[in-house]
FIKOLZA-1660 file (N, C-alpha, C; in steps of 0.1 Angstrom, whole numbers, plus 5000, padded with zeros to 4 digits):
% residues 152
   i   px   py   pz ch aa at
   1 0783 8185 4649  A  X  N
   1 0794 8177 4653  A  X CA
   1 0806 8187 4655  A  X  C
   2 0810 8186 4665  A  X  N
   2 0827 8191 4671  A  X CA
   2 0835 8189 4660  A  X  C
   3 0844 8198 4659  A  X  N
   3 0855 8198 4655  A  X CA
   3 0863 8189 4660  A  X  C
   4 0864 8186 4672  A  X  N
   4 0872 8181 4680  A  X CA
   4 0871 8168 4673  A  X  C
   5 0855 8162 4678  A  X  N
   5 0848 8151 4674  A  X CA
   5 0855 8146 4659  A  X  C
   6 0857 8154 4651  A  X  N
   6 0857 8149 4638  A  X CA
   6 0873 8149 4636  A  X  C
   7 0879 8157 4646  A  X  N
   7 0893 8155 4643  A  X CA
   7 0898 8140 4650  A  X  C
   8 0894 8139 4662  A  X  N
   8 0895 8125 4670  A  X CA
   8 0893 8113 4660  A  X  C
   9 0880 8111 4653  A  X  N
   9 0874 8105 4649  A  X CA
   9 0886 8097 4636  A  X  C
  10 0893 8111 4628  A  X  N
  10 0898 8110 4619  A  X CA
  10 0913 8105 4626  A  X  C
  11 0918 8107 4633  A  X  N
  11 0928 8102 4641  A  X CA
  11 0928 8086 4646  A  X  C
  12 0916 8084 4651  A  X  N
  12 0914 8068 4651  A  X CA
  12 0915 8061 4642  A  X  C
  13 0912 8067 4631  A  X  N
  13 0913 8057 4619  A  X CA
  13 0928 8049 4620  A  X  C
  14 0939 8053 4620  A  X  N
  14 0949 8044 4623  A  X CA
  14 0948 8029 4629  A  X  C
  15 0939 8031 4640  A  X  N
  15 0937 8017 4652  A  X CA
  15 0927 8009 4641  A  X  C
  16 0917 8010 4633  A  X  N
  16 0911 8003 4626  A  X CA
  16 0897 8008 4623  A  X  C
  17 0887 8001 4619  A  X  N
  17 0875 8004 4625  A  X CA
  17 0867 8007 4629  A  X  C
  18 0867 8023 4634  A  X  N
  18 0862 8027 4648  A  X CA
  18 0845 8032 4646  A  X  C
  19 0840 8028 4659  A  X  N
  19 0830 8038 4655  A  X CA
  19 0821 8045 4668  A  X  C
  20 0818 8056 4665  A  X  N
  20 0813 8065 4675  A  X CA
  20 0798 8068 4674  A  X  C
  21 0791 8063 4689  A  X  N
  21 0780 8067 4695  A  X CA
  21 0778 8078 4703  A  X  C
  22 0765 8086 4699  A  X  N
  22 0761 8092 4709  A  X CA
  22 0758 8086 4724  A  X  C
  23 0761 8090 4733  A  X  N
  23 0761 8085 4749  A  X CA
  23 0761 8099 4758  A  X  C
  24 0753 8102 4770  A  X  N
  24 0754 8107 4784  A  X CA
  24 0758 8119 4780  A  X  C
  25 0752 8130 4765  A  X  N
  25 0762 8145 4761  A  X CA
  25 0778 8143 4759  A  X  C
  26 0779 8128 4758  A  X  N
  26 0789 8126 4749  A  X CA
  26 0791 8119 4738  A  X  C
  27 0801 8115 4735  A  X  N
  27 0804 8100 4727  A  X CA
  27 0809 8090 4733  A  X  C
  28 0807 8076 4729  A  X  N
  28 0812 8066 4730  A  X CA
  28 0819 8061 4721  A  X  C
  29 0834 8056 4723  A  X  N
  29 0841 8049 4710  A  X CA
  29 0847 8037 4711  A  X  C
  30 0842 8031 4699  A  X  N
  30 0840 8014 4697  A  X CA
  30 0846 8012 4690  A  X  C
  31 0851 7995 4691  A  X  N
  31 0859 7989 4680  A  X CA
  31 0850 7977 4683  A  X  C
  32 0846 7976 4671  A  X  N
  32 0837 7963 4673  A  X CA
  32 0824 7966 4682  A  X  C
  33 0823 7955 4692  A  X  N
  33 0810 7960 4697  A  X CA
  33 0818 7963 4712  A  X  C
  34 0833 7966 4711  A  X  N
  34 0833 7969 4728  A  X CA
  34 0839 7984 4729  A  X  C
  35 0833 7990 4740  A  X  N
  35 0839 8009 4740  A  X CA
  35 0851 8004 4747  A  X  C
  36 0856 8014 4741  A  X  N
  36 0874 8013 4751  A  X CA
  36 0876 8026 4748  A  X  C
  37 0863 8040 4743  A  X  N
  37 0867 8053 4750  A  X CA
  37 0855 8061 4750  A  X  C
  38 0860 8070 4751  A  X  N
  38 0846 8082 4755  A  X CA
  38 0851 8099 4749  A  X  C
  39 0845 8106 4743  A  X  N
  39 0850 8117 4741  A  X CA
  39 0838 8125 4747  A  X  C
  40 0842 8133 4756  A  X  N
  40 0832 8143 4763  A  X CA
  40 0838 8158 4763  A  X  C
  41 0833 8169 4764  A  X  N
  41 0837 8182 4763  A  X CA
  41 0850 8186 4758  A  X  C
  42 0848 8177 4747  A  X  N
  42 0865 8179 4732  A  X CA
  42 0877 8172 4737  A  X  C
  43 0876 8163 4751  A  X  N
  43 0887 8154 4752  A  X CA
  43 0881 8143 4750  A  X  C
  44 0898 8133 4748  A  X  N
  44 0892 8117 4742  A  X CA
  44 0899 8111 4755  A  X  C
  45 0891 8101 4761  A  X  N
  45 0893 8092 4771  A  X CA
  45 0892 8079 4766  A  X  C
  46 0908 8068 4770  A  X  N
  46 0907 8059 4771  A  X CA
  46 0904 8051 4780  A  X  C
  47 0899 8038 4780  A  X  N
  47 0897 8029 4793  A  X CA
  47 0912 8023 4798  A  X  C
  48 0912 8029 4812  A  X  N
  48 0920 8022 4821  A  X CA
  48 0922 8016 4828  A  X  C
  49 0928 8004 4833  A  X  N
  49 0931 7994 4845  A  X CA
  49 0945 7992 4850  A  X  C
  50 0947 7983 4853  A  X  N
  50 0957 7976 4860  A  X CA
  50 0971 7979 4850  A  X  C
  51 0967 7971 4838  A  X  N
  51 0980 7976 4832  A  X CA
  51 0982 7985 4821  A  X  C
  52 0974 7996 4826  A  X  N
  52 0984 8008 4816  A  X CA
  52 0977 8022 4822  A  X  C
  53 0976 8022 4840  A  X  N
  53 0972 8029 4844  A  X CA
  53 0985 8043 4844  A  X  C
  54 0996 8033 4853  A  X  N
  54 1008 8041 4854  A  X CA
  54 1013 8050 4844  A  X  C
  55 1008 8047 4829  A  X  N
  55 1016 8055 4820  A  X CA
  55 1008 8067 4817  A  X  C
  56 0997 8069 4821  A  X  N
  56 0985 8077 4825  A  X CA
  56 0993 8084 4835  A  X  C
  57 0992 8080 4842  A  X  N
  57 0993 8092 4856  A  X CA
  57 1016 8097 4854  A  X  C
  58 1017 8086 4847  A  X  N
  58 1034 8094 4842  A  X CA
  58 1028 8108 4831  A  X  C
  59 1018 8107 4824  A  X  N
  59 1014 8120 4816  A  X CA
  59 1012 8123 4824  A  X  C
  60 1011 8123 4836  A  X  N
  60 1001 8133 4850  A  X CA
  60 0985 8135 4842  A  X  C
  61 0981 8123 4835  A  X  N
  61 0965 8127 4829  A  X CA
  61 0958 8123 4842  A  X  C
  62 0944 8128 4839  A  X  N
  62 0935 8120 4853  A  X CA
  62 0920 8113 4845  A  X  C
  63 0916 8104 4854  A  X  N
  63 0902 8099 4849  A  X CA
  63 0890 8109 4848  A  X  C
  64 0879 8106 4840  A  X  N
  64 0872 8114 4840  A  X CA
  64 0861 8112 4852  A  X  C
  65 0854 8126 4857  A  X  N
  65 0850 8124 4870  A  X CA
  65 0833 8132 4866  A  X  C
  66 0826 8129 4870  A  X  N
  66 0817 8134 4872  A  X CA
  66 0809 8131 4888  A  X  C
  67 0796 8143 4888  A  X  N
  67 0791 8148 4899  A  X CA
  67 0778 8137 4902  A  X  C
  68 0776 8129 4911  A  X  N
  68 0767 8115 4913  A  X CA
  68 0756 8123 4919  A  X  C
  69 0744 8116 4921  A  X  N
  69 0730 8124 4924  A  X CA
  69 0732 8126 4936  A  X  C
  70 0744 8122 4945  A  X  N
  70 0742 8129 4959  A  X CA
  70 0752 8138 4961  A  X  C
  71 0760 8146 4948  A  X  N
  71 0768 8155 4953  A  X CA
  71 0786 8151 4951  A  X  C
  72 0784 8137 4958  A  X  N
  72 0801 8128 4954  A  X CA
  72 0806 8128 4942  A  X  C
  73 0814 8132 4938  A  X  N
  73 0823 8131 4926  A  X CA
  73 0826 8115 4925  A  X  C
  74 0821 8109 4913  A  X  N
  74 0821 8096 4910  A  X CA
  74 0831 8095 4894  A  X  C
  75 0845 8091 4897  A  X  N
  75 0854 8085 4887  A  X CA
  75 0853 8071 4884  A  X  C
  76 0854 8075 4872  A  X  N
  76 0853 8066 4860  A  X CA
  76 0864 8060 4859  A  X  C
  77 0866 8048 4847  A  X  N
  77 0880 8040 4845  A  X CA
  77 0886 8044 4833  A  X  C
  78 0879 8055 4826  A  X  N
  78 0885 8065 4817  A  X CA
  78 0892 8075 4818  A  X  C
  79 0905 8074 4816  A  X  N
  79 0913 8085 4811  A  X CA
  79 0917 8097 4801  A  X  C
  80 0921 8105 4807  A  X  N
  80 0922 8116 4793  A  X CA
  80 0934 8106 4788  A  X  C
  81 0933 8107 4773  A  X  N
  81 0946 8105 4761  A  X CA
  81 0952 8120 4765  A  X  C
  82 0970 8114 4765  A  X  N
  82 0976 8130 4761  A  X CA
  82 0975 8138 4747  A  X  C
  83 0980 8150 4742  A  X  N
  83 0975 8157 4731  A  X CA
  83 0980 8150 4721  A  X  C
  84 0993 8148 4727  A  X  N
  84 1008 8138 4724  A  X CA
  84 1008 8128 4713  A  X  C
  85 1000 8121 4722  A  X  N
  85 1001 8108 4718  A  X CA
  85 0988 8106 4707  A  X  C
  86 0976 8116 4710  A  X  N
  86 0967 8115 4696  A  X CA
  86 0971 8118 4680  A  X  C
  87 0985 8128 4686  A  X  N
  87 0992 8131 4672  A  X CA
  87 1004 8122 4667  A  X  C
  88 1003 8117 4675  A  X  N
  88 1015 8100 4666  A  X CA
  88 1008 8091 4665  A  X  C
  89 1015 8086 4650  A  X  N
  89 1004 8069 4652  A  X CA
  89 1007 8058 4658  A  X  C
  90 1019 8057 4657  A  X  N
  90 1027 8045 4668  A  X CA
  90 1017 8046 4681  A  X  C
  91 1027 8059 4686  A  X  N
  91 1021 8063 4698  A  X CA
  91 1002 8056 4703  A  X  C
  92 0996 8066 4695  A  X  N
  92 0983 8062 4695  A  X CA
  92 0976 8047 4695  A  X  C
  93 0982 8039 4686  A  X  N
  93 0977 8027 4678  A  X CA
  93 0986 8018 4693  A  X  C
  94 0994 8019 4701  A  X  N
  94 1000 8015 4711  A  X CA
  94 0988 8017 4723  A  X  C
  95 0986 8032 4725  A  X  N
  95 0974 8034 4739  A  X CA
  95 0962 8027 4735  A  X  C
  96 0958 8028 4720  A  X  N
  96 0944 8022 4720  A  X CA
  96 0947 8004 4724  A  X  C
  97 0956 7998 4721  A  X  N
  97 0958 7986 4719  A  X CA
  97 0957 7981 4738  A  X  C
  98 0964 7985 4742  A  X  N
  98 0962 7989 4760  A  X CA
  98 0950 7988 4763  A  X  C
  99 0940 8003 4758  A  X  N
  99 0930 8008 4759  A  X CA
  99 0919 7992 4761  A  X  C
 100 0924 7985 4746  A  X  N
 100 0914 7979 4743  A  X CA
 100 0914 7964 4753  A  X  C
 101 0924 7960 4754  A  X  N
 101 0926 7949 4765  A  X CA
 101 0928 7951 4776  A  X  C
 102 0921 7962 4785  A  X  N
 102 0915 7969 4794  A  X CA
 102 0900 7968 4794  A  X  C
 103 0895 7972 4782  A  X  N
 103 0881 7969 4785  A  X CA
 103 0876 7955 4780  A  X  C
 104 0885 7946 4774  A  X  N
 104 0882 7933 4774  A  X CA
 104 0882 7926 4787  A  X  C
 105 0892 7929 4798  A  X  N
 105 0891 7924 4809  A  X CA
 105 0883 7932 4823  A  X  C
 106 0874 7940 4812  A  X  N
 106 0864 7944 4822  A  X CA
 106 0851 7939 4818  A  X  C
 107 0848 7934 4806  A  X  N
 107 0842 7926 4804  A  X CA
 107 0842 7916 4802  A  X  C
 108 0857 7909 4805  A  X  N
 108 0849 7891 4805  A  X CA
 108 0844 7889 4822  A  X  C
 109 0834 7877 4823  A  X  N
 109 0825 7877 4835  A  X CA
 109 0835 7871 4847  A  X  C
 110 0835 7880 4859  A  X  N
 110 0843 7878 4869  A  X CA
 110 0840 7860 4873  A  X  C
 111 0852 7854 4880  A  X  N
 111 0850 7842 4888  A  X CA
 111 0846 7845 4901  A  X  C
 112 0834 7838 4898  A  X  N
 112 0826 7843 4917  A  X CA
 112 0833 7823 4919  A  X  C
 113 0837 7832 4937  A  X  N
 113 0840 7821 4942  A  X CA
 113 0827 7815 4953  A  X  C
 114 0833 7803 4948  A  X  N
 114 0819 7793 4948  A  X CA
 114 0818 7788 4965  A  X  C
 115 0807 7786 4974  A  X  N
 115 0807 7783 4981  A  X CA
 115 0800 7769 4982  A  X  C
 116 0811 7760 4988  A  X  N
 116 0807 7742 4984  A  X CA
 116 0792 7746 4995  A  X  C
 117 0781 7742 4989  A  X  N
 117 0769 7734 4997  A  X CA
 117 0772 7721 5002  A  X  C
 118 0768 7720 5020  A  X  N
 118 0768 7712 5027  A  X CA
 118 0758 7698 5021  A  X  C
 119 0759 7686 5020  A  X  N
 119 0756 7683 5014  A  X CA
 119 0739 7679 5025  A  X  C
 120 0727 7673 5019  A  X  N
 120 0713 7672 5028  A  X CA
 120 0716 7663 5037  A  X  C
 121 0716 7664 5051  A  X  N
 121 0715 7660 5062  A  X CA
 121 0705 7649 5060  A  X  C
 122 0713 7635 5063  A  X  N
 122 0708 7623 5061  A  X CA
 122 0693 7622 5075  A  X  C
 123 0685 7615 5071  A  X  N
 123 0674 7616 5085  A  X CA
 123 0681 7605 5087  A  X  C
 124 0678 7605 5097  A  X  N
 124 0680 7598 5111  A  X CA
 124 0673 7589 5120  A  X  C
 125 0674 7578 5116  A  X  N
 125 0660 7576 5131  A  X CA
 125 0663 7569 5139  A  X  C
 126 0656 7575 5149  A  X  N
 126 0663 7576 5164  A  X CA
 126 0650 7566 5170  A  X  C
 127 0659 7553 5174  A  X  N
 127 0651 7540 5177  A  X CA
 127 0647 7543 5195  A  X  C
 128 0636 7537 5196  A  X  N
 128 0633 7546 5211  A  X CA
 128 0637 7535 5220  A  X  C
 129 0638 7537 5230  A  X  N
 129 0639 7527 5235  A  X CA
 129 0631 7517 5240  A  X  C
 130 0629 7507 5241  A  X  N
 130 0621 7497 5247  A  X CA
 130 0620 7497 5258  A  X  C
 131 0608 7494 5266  A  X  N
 131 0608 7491 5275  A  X CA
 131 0622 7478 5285  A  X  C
 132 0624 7481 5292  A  X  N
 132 0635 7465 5294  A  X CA
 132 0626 7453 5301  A  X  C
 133 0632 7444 5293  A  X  N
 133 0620 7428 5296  A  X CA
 133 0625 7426 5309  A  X  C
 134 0612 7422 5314  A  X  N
 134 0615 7412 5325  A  X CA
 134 0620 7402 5333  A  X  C
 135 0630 7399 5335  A  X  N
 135 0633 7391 5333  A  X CA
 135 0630 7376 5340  A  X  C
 136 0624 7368 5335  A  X  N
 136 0618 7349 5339  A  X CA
 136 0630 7346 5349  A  X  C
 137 0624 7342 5362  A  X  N
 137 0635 7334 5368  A  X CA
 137 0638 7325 5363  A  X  C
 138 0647 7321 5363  A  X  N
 138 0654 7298 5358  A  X CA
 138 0647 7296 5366  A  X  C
 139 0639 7285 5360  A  X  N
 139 0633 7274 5368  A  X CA
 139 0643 7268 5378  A  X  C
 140 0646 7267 5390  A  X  N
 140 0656 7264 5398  A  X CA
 140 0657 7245 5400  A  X  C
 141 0660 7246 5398  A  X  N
 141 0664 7229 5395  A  X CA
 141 0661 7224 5414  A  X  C
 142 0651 7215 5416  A  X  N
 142 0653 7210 5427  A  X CA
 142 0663 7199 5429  A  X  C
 143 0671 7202 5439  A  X  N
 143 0686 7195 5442  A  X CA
 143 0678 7181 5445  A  X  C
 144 0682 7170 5443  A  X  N
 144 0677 7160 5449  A  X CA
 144 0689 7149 5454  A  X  C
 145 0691 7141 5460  A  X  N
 145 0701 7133 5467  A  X CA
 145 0700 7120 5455  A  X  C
 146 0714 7123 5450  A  X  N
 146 0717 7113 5444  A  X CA
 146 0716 7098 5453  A  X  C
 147 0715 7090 5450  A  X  N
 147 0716 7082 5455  A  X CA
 147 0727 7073 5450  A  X  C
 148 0733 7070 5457  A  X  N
 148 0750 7063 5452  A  X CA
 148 0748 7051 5453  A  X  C
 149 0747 7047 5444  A  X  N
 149 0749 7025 5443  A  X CA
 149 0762 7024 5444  A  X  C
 150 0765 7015 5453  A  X  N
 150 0774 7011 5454  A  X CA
 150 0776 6997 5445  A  X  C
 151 0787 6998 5438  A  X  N
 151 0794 6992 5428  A  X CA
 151 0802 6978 5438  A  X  C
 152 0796 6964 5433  A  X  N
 152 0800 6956 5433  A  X CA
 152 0808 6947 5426  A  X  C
% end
């Protein structure tokens, strides 16, 4: 075990509970069961997002990057911690708290947006048509000559 490792380690203790896995020739570091860092070649990385990226890059720190199977440099959402801030507790017990509700909102499950299903296309039935009837002449009425009585 690193010096480093064991100095980190002992530095966390401030935040609570910590605890450290082996992972990927490095560590992984846990509170509970969720990582919110990583220590790899004697730096300690926190997890970063949306809000507490900016105070990262105001250290001018950078994420950690490694080399992907085709060559591309593939970054991570981990940042280096400054030297700074591992040696205050405030300080520290403030980034991990960041850290940590960072990787809570990378792990609760995204909202997939839902696409309404059309609902099943009613059948149909399609009345054929009939033949058209024939149509019967009217029997034509033969006109016949009234005959007019004359009224007496």
């Amino acid at each position: 075990m690193s010096s480093f490792l064991e100095y980190a380690q002992d530095r966390l203790k401030v935040c609570g509970p910590i605890t450290v896995k082996s992972m990927f020739g490095g560590y992984g570091v846990y509170s509970g069961n969720r990582i919110f860092g990583m220590i790899i070649n004697d730096l300690l990385y926190f997890k970063v997002g949306p809000g507490n990226q900016a105070e990262y890059e105001a250290a001018s720190m950078s994420p950690f990057t490694y080399e992907g199977k085709n060559g591309k440099p593939i970054r991570m959402s981990y940042w280096q911690v400054p030297e700074e801030i591992l040696e205050d507790d405030e300080d520290l017990r403030y980034w991990f708290r960041k850290a940590m509700a960072e990787a809570a909102k990378a792990a609760s499950p995204k909202k997939k947006v839902s696409v309404k299903k059309s609902a099943p296309k009613k059948k149909t039935v399609v009345k054929k048509k009939l033949p058209a009837k024939k149509k019967t002449a009217a029997k034509k009425k033969i006109a016949t000559k009234k005959k007019s009585v004359k009224k007496r």
